[in-house]
C-alpha positions as CSV (number, residue, x, y, z in Angstrom):
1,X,59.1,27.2,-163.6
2,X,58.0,26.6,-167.4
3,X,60.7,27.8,-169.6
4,X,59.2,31.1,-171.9
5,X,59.4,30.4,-175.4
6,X,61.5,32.1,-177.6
7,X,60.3,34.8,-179.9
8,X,61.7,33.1,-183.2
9,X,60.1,29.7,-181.9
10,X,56.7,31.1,-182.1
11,X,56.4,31.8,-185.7
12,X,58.5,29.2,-186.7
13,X,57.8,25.9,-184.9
14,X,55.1,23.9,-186.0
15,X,54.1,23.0,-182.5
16,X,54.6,26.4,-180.7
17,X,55.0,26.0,-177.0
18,X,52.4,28.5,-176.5
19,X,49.2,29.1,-178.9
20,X,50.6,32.4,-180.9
21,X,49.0,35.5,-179.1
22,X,46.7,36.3,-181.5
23,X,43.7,37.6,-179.9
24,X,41.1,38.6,-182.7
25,X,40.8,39.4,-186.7
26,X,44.1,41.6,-187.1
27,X,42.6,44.0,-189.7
28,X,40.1,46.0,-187.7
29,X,39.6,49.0,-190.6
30,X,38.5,46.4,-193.3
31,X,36.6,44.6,-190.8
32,X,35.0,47.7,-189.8
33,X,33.9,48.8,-193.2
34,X,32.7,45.2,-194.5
35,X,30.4,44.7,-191.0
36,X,28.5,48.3,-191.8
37,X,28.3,46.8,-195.2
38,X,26.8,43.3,-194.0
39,X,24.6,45.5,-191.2
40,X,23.4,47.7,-194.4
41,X,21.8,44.7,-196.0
42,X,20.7,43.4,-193.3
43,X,18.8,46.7,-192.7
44,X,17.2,46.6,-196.3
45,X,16.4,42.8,-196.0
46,X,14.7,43.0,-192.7
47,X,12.7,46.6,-192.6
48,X,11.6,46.2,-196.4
49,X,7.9,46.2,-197.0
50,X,7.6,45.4,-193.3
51,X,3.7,46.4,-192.9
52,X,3.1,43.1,-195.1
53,X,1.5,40.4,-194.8
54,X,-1.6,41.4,-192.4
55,X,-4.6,39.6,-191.5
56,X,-6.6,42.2,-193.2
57,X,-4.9,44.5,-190.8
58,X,-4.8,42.8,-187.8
59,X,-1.4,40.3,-187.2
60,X,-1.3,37.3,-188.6
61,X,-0.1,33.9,-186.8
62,X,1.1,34.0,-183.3
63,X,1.2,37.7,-183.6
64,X,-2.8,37.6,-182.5
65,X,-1.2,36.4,-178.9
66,X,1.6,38.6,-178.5
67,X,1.1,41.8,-180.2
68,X,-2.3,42.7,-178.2
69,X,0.2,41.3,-174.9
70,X,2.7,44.2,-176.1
71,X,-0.4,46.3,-176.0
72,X,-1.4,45.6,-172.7
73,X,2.1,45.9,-171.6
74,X,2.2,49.4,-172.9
75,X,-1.5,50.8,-171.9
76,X,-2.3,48.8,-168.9
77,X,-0.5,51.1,-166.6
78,X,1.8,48.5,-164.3
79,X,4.0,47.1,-167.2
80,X,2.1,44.1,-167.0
81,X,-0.2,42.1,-169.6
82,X,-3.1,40.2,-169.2
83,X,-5.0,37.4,-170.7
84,X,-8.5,37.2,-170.4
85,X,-8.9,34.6,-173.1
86,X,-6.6,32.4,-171.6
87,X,-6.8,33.5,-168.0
88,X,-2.8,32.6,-167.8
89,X,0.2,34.7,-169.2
90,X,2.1,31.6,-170.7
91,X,5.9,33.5,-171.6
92,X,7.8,36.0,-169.8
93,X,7.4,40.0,-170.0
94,X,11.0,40.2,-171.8
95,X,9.7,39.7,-175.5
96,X,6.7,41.8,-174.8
97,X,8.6,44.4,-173.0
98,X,10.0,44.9,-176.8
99,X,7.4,44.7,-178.7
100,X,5.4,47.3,-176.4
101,X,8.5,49.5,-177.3
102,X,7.8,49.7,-180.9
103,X,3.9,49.9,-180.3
104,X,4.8,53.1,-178.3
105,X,7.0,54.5,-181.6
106,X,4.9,53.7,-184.4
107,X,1.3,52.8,-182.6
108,X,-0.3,50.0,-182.8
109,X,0.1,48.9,-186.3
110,X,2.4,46.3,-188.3
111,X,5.5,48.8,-187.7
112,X,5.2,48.9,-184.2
113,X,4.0,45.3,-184.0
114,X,7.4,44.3,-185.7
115,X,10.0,47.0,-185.6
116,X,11.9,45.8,-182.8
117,X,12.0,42.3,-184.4
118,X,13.2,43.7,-187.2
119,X,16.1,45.5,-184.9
120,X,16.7,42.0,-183.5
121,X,16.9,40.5,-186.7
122,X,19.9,43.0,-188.3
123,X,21.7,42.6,-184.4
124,X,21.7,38.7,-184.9
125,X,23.6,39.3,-188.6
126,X,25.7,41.5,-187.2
127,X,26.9,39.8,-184.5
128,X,27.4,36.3,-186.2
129,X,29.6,38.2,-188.4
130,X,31.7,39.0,-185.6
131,X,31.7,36.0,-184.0
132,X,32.6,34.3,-186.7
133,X,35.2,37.2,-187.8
134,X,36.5,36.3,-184.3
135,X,36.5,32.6,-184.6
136,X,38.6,32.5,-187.9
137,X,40.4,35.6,-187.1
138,X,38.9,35.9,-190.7
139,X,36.9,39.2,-192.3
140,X,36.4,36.8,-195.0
141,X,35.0,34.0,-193.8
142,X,32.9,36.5,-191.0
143,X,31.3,37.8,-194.0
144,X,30.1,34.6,-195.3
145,X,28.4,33.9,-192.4
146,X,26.9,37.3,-192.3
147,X,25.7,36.6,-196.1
148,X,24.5,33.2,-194.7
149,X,22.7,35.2,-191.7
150,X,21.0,37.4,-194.3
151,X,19.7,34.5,-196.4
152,X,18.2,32.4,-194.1
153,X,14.7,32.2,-194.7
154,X,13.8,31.5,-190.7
155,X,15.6,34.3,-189.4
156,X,14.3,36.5,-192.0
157,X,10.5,35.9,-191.8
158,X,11.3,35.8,-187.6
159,X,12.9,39.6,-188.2
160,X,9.5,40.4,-189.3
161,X,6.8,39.0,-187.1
162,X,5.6,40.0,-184.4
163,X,6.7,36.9,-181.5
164,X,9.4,36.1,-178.7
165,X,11.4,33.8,-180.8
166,X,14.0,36.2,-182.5
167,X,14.6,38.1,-179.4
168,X,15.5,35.1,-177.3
169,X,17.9,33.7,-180.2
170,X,19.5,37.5,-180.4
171,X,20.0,37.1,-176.5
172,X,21.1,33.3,-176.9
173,X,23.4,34.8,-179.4
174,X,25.2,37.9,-177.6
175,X,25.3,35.7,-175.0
176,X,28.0,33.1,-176.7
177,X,29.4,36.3,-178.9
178,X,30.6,37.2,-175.1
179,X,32.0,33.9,-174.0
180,X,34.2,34.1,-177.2
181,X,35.1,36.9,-176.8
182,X,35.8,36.3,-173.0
183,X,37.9,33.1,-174.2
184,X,40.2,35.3,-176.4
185,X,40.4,37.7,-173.2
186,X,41.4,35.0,-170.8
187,X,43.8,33.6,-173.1
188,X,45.3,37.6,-173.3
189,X,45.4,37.1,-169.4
190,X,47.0,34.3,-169.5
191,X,49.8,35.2,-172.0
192,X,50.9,38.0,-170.2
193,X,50.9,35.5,-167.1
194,X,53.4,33.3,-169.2
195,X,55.3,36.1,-170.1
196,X,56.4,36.9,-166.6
197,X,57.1,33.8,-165.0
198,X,53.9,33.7,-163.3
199,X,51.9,30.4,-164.7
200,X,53.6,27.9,-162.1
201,X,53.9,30.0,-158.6
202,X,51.1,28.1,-157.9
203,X,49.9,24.4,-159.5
204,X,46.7,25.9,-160.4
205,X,47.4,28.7,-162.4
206,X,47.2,32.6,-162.1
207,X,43.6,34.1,-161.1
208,X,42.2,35.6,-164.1
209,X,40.3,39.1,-162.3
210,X,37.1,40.1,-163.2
211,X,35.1,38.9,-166.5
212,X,33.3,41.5,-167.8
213,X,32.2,39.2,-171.1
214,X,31.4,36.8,-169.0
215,X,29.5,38.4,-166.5
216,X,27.6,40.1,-170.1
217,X,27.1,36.8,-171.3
218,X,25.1,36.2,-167.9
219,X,23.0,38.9,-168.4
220,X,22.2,38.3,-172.0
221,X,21.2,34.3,-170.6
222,X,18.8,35.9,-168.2
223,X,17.1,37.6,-170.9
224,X,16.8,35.0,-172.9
225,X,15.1,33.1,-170.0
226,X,13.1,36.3,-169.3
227,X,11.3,35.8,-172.9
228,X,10.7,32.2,-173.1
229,X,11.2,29.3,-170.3
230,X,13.4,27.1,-173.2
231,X,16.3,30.0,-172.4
232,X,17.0,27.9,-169.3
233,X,18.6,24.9,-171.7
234,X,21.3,27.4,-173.1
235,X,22.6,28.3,-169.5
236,X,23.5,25.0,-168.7
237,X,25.4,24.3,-171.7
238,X,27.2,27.4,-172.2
239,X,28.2,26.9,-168.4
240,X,29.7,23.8,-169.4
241,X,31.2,25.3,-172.8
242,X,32.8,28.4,-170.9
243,X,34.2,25.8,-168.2
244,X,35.8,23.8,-171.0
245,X,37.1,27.0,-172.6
246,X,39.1,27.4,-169.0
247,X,40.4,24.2,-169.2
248,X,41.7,24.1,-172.1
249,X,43.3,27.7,-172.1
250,X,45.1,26.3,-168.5
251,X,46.6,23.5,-170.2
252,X,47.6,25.6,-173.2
253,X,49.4,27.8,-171.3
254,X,51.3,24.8,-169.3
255,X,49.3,25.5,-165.8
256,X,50.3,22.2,-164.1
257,X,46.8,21.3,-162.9
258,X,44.4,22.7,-164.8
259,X,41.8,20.9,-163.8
260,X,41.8,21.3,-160.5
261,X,42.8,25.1,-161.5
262,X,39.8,25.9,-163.1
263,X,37.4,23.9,-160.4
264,X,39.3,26.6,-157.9
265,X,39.7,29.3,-159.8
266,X,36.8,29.6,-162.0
267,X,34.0,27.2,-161.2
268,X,32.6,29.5,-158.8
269,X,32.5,32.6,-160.3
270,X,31.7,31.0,-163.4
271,X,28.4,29.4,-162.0
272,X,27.8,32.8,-160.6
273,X,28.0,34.5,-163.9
274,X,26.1,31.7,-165.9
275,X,23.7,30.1,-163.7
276,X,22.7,32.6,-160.5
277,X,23.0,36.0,-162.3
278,X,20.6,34.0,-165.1
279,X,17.9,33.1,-162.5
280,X,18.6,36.6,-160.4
281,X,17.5,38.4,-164.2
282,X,14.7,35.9,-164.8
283,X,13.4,36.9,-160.8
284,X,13.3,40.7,-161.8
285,X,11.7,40.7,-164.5
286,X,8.9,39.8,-162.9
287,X,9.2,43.4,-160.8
288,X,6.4,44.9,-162.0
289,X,4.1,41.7,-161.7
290,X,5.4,41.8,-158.2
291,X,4.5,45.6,-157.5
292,X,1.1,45.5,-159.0
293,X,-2.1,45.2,-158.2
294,X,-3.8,43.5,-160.7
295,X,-1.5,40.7,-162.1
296,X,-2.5,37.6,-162.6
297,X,-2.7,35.0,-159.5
298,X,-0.6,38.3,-157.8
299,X,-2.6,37.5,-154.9
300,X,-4.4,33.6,-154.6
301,X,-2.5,33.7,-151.1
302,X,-5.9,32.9,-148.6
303,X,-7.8,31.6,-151.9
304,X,-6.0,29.1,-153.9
305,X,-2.8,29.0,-151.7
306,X,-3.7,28.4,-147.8
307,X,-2.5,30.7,-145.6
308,X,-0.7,27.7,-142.9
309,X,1.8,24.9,-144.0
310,X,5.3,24.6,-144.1
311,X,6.0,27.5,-146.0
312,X,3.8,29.8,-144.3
313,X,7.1,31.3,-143.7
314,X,7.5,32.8,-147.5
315,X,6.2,36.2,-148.1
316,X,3.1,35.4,-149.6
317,X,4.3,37.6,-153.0
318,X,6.7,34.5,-153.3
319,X,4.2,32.3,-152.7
320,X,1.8,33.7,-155.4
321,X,4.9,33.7,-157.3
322,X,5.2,30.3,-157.2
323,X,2.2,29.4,-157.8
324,X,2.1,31.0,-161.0
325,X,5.3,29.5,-162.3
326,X,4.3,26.2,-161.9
327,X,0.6,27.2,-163.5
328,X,2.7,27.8,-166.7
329,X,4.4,24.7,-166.1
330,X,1.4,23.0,-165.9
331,X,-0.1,24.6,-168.8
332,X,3.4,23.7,-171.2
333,X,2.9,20.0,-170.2
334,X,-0.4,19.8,-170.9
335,X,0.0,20.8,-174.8
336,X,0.4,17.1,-175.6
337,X,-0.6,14.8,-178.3
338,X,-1.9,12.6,-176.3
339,X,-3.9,15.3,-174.5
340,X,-5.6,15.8,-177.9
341,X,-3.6,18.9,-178.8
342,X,-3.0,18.8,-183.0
343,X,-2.3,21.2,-185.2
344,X,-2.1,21.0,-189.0
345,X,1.1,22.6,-189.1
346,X,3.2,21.1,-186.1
347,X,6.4,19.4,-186.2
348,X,9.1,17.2,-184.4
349,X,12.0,18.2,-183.5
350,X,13.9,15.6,-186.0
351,X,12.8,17.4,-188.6
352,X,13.8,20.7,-187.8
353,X,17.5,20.2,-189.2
354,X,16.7,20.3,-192.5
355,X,13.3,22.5,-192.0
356,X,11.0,19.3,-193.7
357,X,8.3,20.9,-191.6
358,X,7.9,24.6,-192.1
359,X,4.7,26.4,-191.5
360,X,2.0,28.6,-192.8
361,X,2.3,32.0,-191.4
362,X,-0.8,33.8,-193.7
363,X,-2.7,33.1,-196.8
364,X,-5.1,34.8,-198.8
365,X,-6.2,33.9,-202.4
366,X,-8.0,36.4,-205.2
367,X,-8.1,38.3,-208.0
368,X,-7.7,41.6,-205.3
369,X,-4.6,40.4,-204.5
370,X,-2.1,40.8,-208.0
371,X,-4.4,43.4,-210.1
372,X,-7.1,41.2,-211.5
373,X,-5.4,37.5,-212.2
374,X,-6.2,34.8,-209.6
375,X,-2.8,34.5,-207.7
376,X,-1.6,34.1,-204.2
377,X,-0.1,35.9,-201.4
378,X,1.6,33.4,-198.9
379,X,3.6,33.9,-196.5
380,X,5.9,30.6,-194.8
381,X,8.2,30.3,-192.6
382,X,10.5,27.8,-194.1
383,X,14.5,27.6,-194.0
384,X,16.7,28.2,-196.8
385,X,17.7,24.3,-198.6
386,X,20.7,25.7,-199.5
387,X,21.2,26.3,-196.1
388,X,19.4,23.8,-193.7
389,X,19.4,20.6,-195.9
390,X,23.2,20.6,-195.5
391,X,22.7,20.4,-191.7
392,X,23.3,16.9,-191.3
393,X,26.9,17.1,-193.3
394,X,27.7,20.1,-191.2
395,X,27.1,18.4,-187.6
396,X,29.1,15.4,-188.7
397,X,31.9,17.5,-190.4
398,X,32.1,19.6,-187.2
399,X,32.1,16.7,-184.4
400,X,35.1,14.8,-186.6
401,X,36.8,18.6,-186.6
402,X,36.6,18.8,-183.3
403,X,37.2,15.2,-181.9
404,X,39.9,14.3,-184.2
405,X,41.8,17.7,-185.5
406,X,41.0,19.5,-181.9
407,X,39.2,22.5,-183.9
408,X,38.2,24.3,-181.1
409,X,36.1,26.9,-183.2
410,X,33.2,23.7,-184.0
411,X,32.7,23.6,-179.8
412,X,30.8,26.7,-179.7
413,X,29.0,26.5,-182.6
414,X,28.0,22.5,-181.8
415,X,27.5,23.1,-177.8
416,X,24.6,25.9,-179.3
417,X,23.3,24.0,-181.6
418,X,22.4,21.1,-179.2
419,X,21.1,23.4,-176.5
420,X,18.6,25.0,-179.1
421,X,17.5,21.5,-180.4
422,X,18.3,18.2,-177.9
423,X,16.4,19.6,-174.8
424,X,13.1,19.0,-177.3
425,X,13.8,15.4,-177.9
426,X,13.0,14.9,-173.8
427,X,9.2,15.6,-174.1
428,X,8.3,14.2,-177.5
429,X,4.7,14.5,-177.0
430,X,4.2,17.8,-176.6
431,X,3.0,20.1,-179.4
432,X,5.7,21.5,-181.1
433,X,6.5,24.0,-184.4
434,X,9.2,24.9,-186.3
435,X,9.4,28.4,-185.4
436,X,11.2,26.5,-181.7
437,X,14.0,25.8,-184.2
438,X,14.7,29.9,-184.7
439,X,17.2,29.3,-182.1
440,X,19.4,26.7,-183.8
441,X,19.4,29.0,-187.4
442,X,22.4,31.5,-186.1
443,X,24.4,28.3,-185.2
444,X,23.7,26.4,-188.5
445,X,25.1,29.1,-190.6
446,X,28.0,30.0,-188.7
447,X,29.1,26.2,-188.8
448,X,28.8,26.4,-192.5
449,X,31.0,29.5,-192.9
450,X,33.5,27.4,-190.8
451,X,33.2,24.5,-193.6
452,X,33.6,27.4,-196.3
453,X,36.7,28.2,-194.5
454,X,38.2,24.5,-194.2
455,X,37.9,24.3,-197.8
456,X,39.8,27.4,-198.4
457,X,42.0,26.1,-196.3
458,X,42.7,22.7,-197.9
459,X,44.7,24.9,-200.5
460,X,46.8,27.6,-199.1
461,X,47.5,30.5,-201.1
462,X,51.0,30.3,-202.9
463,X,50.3,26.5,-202.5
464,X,48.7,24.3,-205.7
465,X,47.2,27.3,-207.5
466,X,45.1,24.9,-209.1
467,X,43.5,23.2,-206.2
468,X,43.2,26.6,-204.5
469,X,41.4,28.4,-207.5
470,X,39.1,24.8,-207.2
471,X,38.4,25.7,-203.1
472,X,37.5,29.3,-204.1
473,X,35.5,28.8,-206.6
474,X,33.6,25.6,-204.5
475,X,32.8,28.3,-202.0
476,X,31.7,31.0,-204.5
477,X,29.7,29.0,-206.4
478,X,27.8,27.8,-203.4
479,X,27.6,32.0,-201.8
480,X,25.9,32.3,-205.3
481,X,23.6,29.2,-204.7
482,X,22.5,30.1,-201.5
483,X,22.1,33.7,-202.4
484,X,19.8,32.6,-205.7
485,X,17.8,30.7,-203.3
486,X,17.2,32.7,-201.0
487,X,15.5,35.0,-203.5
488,X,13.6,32.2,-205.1
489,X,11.9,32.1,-201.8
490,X,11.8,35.9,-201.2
491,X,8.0,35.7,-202.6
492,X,6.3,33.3,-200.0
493,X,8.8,34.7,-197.3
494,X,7.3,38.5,-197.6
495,X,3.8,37.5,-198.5
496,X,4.7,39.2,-202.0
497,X,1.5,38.2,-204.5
498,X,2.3,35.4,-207.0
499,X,0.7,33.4,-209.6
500,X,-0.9,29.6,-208.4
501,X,1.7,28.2,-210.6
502,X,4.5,30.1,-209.3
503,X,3.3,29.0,-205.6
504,X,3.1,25.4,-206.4
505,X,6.6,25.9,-207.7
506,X,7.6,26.8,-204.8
507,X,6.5,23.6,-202.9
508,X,9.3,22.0,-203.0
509,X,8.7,18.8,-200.7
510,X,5.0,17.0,-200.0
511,X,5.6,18.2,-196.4
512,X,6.0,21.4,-197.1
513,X,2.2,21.5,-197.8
């Protein structure tokens, strides 16, 4: 039987037996009030002027694809869309399912082409502020990231545009907001386990019930996978992230083989959770392609599927199923380079880090445009420097964090980042942009609010007031940097008009033209 700790020990000991139970930020009012504030912003930031930029009213970009799709979706009668132009429905009906929502509210217009981006967009800013609030057990340093989360310019110009990418990173988001939360939860568990003698009646450890965040975090993978195919990289690393989250919270808590404890004990229901629920989500839905009449290759059973062969055993709805899905695949491997496939405006993905690639969303030049002086209205999607060119500093300050001072709050945020950018570096040929890299934005900037907090840190209060007014400043002085740019590049974010001069000002690298 491990000996239980005594109370005195726990504050006291530099080492304490068992981590202190300390299960989230301990000041829930303040936290309360400085989230509606962070939210509030994030509302004014995100639904301002959010009819503009239009392609003299039609959408602009990649809208053209999925906006009329949302339209389909709503007026077609089945829930389905269609693509006579392209004869294949490439993505998912998750994204579309949300942006036929907002045609139905506000018609089909830029408000209801963009509305629910826009509610995506304020839910991502939100919820990195309490992840990060939850990670540091820090209002402070939560708020920072949600400052950080306002001011990015990629999740900003994704929280209003009409495309899939902001609602798979809000998924991709909730879905690790509920494996933290899920780790402080088990760790909970497991302290009330200690408590009472019961860690060691068996050598693996107690069994921790249901897990609700977990099982959420399942659902929120499955719609992320539901909206785009590239969903399916996050639900094998956050598998491997919540299984080394049980691990270590075993050996914390002195189970004698934790190890084998979690591969009993949580392995299972674990890959049920984060890797069957995922693909059981994905499967319906496709309900309504299913059910319906007229979707696309809904019945090539007979035609371009024989009706004989050793899977004339699958219902043939299965079959066409199939046949479909690998019809995308086919399509997504065939947008190569080397297949001819350019575009002025693509990118790799080693230069999405520090956004040396961002692209063009809309243009339009003339006097019409700023009351009679030749200016510009430009909208780009392009990454805040304040924030992205400090990406490379933050990986490598988070990996030594983590490997050499055990800082477990770097593994979510690094585990993340790599599953929204490594998977990419496997097919290097295909066509690629930089609006793929909308998923690794929530990641970067809560990393950086955990380096804001390991400089506070580094001076203590009541400790060196010197060095700590030095941290504190550091970190406001660079709030206020990223903040200032942030509305440098509020012009060619919104489309807002400018002069030529002010838009060649705001060039800042040969590739960013």
């Amino acid at each position: 039987m491990v000996p239980r700790p005594r109370t005195e020990d726990l504050g006291t000991s530099p080492r304490p037996e068992i981590p202190e139970p300390v299960f989230g930020a301990p000041d829930r009012l303040r936290g309360t009030v400085v989230g509606v504030v962070i939210t509030l912003i994030a509302v004014v930031t995100r639904f301002w002027d959010l009819t503009h930029p239009t392609d003299k009213g039609t959408p602009v970009f990649d809208e053209k694809h999925y906006v009329p799709q949302g339209w389909q979706v709503l007026t077609g009668g089945n829930w389905i869309e269609h693509n006579p132009g392209y004869g294949l429905v490439v993505h998912p009906p998750v994204g579309k399912w949300l942006l036929a929502a907002g045609e139905w509210m506000f018609g089909y217009g830029p408000m209801g082409w963009r509305f629910f981006s826009a509610v995506a967009g304020v839910a991502i800013v939100l919820a990195i502020y309490l992840m990060v609030r939850r990670l540091t057990r820090s209002t402070l340093i939560g708020a920072l990231a949600g400052i950080f989360a306002i001011c990015d310019g990629v999740l900003f110009v994704q929280s209003r545009m009409g495309m899939l990418d902001i609602f798979q990173a809000l998924f991709v988001v909730l879905a690790l907001a509920a494996l933290i939360a899920d780790r402080d939860q088990v760790r909970e568990r497991l302290h009330r386990a200690y408590l009472q003698g019961r860690i060691a009646q068996t050598p693996y450890g107690p069994r921790l019930g249901f897990r609700w965040y977990r099982f959420a975090a399942g659902v929120s993978l499955g719609l992320a996978c539901g909206t785009k195919w590239s969903g399916i990289y996050f639900v094998v690393f956050f598998l491997v992230l919540a299984l080394g989250f049980d691990v270590a919270a075993r050996r914390a808590y002195h189970v004698p083989r934790p190890w084998r404890g979690v591969l009993r004990r949580d392995l299972v229901p674990s890959a049920a959770s984060l890797a069957v629920l995922p693909v059981l989500i994905y499967l319906a839905t496709f309900a309504f392609w299913l059910r319906s009449e007229t979707s696309v290759y809904r019945y090539v059973v007979g035609t371009e599927v024989g009706q004989s062969g050793p899977f004339a055993w699958v219902p043939a709805a299965f079959r066409s199923f199939w046949y479909y899905e690998t019809g995308i695949l086919e399509f997504h491997e065939g947008l190569t380079n080397a297949a001819g496939n350019h575009h002025p405006w693509e990118s790799k993905p080693w230069t999405w880090p520090m956004g040396l690639r961002p692209m063009l969303y809309a243009i339009d030049y003339g006097p019409d445009q700023c009351g009679g002086d030749d200016c510009v209205r430009a909208q780009m999607l392009v990454g805040t420097p304040a924030l992205w060119w400090l990406a490379v500093p933050m990986l490598a300050w988070g990996l030594w964090r983590l490997i050499f001072r055990r800082d477990w709050r770097y593994a979510p945020v690094l585990v993340a980042y790599g599953a929204a950018l490594l998977p990419w570096f496997t097919t290097i040929d295909r066509q690629m942009y930089y609006f793929y890299a909308t998923a690794m934005a929530p990641f970067l900037v809560m990393g950086l609010a955990l380096c804001c907090s390991d400089v506070l840190a580094s001076a203590p209060r009541g400790q060196n007031s010197e060095k700590r007014a030095l941290s504190v400043l550091a970190v406001s002085f660079y709030v206020a940097l990223v903040v200032v740019n942030f509305a440098w590049l509020w012009p060619i974010l919104t489309g807002a008009p400018i002069s030529n001069d002010m838009w060649s000002n705001q060039l800042w690298l040969p590739s960013w033209t």
